[in-house]
GUTORVEX-844397 format. One record per residue (C-alpha): x, y, z; residue number from 0; residue in three letters. Coordinates in steps of 0.5 Angstrom, whole numbers, plus 500, padded with zeros to 3 digits. Last residue first. Example, Ala and Ser with C-alpha at 12.3 -4.5 7.8 and 13.67 -1.06 7.14 Angstrom:
east, north, up, marro, tise
527, 498, 514, 1, SER
525, 491, 516, 0, ALA
***
This chain:
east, north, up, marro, tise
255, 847, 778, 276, UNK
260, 851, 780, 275, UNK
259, 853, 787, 274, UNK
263, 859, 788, 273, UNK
270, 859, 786, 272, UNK
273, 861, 793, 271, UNK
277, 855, 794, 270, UNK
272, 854, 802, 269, UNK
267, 855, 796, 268, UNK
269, 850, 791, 267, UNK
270, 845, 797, 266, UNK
263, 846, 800, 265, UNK
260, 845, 794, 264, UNK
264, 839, 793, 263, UNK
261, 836, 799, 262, UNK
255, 837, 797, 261, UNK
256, 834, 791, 260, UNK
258, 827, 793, 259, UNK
253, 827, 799, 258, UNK
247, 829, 794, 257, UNK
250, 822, 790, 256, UNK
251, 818, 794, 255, UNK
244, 819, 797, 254, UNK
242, 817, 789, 253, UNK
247, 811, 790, 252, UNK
244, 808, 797, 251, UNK
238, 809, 794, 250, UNK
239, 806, 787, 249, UNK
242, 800, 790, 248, UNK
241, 796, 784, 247, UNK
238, 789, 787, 246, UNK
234, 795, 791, 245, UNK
232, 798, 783, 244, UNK
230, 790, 783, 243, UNK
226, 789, 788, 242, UNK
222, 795, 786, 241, UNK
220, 792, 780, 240, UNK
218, 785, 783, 239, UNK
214, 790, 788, 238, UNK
211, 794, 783, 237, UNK
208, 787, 777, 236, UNK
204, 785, 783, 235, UNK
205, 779, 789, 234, UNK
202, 784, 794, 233, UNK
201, 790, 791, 232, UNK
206, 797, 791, 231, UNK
202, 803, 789, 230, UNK
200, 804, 795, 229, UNK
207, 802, 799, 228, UNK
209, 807, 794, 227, UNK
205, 813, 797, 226, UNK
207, 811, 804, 225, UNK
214, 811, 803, 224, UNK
213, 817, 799, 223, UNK
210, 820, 806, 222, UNK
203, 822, 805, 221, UNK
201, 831, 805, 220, UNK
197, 829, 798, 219, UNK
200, 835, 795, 218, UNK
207, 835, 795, 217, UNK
208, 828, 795, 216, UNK
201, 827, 790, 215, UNK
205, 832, 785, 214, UNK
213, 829, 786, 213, UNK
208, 823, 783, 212, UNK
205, 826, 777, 211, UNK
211, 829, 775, 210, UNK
215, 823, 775, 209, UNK
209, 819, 771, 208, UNK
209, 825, 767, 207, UNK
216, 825, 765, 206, UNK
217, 818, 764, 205, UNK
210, 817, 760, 204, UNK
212, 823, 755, 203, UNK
219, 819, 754, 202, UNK
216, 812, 753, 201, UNK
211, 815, 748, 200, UNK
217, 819, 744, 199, UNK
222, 813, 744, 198, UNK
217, 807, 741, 197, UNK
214, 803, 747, 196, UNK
218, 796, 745, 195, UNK
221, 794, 753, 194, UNK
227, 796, 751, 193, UNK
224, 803, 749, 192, UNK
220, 803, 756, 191, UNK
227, 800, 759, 190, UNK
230, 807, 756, 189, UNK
224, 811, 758, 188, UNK
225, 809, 766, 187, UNK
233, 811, 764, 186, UNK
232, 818, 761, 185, UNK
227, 820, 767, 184, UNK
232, 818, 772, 183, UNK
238, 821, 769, 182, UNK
233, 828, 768, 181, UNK
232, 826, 775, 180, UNK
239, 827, 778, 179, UNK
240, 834, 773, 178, UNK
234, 836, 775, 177, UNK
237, 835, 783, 176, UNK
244, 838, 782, 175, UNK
241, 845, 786, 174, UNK
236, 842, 790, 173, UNK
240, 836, 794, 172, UNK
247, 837, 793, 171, UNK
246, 845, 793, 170, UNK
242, 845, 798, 169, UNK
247, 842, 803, 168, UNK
252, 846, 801, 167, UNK
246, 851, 803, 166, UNK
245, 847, 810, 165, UNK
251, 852, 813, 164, UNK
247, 858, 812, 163, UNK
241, 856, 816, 162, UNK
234, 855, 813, 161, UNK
229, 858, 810, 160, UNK
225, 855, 804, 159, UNK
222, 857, 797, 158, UNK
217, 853, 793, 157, UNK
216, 855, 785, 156, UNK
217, 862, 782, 155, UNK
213, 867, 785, 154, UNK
215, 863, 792, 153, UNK
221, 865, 790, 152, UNK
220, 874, 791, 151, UNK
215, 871, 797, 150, UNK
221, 866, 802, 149, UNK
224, 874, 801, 148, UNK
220, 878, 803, 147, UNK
219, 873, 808, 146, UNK
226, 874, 811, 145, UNK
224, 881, 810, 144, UNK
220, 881, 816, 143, UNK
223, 875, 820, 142, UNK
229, 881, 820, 141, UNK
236, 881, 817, 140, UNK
241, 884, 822, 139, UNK
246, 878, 821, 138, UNK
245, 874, 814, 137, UNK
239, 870, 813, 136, UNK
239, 863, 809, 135, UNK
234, 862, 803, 134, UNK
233, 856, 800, 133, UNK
230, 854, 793, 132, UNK
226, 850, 790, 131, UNK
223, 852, 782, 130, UNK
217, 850, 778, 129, UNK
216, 856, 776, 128, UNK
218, 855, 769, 127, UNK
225, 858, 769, 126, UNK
224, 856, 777, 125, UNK
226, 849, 775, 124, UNK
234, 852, 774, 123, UNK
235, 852, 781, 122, UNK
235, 857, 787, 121, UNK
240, 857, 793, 120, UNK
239, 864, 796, 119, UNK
243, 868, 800, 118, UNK
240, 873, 805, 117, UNK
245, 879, 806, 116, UNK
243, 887, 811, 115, UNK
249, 890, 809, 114, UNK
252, 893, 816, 113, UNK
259, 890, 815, 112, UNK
260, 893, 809, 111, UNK
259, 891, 801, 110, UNK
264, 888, 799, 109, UNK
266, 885, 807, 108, UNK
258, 883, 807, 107, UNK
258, 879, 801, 106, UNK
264, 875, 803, 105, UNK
261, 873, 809, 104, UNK
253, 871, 806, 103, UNK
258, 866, 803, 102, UNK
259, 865, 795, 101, UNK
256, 858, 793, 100, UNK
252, 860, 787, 99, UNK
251, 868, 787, 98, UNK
243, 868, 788, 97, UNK
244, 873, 792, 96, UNK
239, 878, 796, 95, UNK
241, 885, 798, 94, UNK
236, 889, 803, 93, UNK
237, 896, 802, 92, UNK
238, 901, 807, 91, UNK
245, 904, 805, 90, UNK
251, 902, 810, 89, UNK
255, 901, 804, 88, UNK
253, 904, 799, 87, UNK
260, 907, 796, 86, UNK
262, 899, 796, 85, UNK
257, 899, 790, 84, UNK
263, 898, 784, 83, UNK
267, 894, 789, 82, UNK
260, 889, 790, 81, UNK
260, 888, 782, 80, UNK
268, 886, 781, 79, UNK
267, 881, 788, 78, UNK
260, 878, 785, 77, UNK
264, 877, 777, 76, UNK
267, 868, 778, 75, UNK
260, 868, 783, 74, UNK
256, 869, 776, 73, UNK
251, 875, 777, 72, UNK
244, 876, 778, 71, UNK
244, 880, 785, 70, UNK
238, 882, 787, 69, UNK
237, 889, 791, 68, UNK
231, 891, 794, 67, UNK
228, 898, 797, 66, UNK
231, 900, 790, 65, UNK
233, 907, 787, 64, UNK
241, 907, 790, 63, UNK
240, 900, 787, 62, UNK
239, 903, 780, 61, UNK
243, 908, 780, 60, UNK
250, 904, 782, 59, UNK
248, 899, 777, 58, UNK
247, 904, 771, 57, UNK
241, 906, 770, 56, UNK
238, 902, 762, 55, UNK
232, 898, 764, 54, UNK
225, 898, 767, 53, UNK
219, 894, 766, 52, UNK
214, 892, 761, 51, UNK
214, 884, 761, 50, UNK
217, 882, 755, 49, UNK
220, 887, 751, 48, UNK
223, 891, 757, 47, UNK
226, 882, 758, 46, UNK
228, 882, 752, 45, UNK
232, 889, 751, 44, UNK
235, 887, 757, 43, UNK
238, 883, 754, 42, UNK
240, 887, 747, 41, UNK
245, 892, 752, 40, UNK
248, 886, 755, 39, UNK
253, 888, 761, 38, UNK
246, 888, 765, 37, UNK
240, 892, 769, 36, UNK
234, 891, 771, 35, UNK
228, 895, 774, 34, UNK
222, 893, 777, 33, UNK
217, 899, 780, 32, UNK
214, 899, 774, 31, UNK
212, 892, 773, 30, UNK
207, 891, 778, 29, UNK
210, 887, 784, 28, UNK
207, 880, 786, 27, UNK
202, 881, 780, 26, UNK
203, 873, 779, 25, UNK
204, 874, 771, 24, UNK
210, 880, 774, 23, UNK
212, 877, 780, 22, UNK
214, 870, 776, 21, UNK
216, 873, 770, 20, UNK
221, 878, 774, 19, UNK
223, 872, 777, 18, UNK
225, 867, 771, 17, UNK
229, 873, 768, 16, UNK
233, 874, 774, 15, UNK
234, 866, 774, 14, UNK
236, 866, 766, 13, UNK
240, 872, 766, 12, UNK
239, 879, 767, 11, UNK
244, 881, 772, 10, UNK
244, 886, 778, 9, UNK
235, 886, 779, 8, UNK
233, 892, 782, 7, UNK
226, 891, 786, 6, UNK
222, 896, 789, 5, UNK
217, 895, 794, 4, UNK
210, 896, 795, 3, UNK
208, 889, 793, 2, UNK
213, 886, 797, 1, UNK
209, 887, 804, 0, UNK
***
């Protein structure tokens, strides 16, 4: 159960932070048994500040201190990190990274062959948690802890469990995916604008027209195909609209676009540069 664990957090940036919220304002996991640590001395004075938990071990005494470790880092600094923890090799803790694009491999090789890995693919929606992310299970992780981990990103969105070499394709779909939508989003205000909306009422249109509607996917438990058929009337304003966006490709353009990316993905970690988004 993860609210008997203790969570040391190696980094306290952006996703970090979102994690500690989503488990402190859930009450996943009290306060007390996260602790955090960070090159910058004033962040880490943020996050004691704003959700009451531990700072100020070094990262070796901190995950010496941890039932589970999260590695917050950027994939450019992960191999400076594992060199100073190597002396932990073999250690009983459960490692979780969400370094973007470095394999469950070169993890293991830092930290010993018998580290216990999962990999997470998050995105930058979990800040308000809303996230999606992935989770992929090294060599000697049990269905129990691959559940402590689904629990820790559940905190802050939804979590799925797939296999390791999907996470290029997670990171095509899920991980550049806002930014996919933010175009989206930007356009349907666009021809709101053009259409005389002014832009501030275009835009809070837009916006929650496609939340509403990713919730009624999430929600509804209907196919997308079946939510549009319903709002698509014969003859209608919709299916004009609809006729045009097919004019244009859109489906076509916007699988390119998770195909494109994934593919790059898998480039940027066979270089060893990490998924740089």
């Amino acid at each position: 159960m993860l609210k008997t664990k203790k969570i040391a957090f190696i980094g306290a940036g952006n996703i970090a932070e979102a994690l500690v919220s989503g488990v402190v304002k859930k009450q996943v996991v009290p306060p007390s048994q996260i602790h955090a640590t960070d090159i910058s001395q004033d962040r880490l004075k943020v996050l004691k500040e704003r959700y009451g938990i531990g700072i100020g071990l070094t990262n070796l005494d901190a995950v010496k201190w941890a039932d589970i470790v999260v590695i917050c880092v950027k994939p450019q600094v992960i191999d400076e990190i594992l060199f100073d923890l190597q002396s932990l090799s073999g250690s009983s803790q459960l490692w979780i990274s969400v370094a973007a694009g470095i394999p469950i491999s070169q993890i293991t090789k830092g930290l010993g062959p018998n580290s216990r890995v999962i990999r997470v693919m998050p995105n930058t929606a979990s800040s308000i948690l809303e996230g999606a992310a992935a989770l992929a299970g090294g060599p000697g992780v049990s269905s129990e802890e691959l559940l402590l981990g689904q629990t820790l990103f559940e905190s802050v969105g939804k979590a799925v469990v797939v296999e390791e070499a999907l996470m290029d394709a997670v990171t095509g779909l899920s991980g550049g995916g806002p930014a996919y939508v933010y175009v989206f989003i930007e356009a349907l205000a666009d021809g709101g604008v053009k259409m005389g909306l002014s832009r501030p009422v275009a835009q809070l249109l837009a916006a929650q027209t496609v939340l509403g509607a990713a919730k009624m996917v999430l929600e509804k438990g209907v196919s997308p195909s079946d939510l549009k058929n319903q709002v698509a009337s014969p003859g209608g304003t919709t299916i004009v609209g609809l006729h045009r966006l097919e004019q244009g490709r859109l489906r076509a353009t916007v699988m390119n676009a998770v195909e494109g990316a994934t593919l790059r993905s898998k480039e940027l970690g066979e270089s060893g540069k990490g998924a740089l988004k």
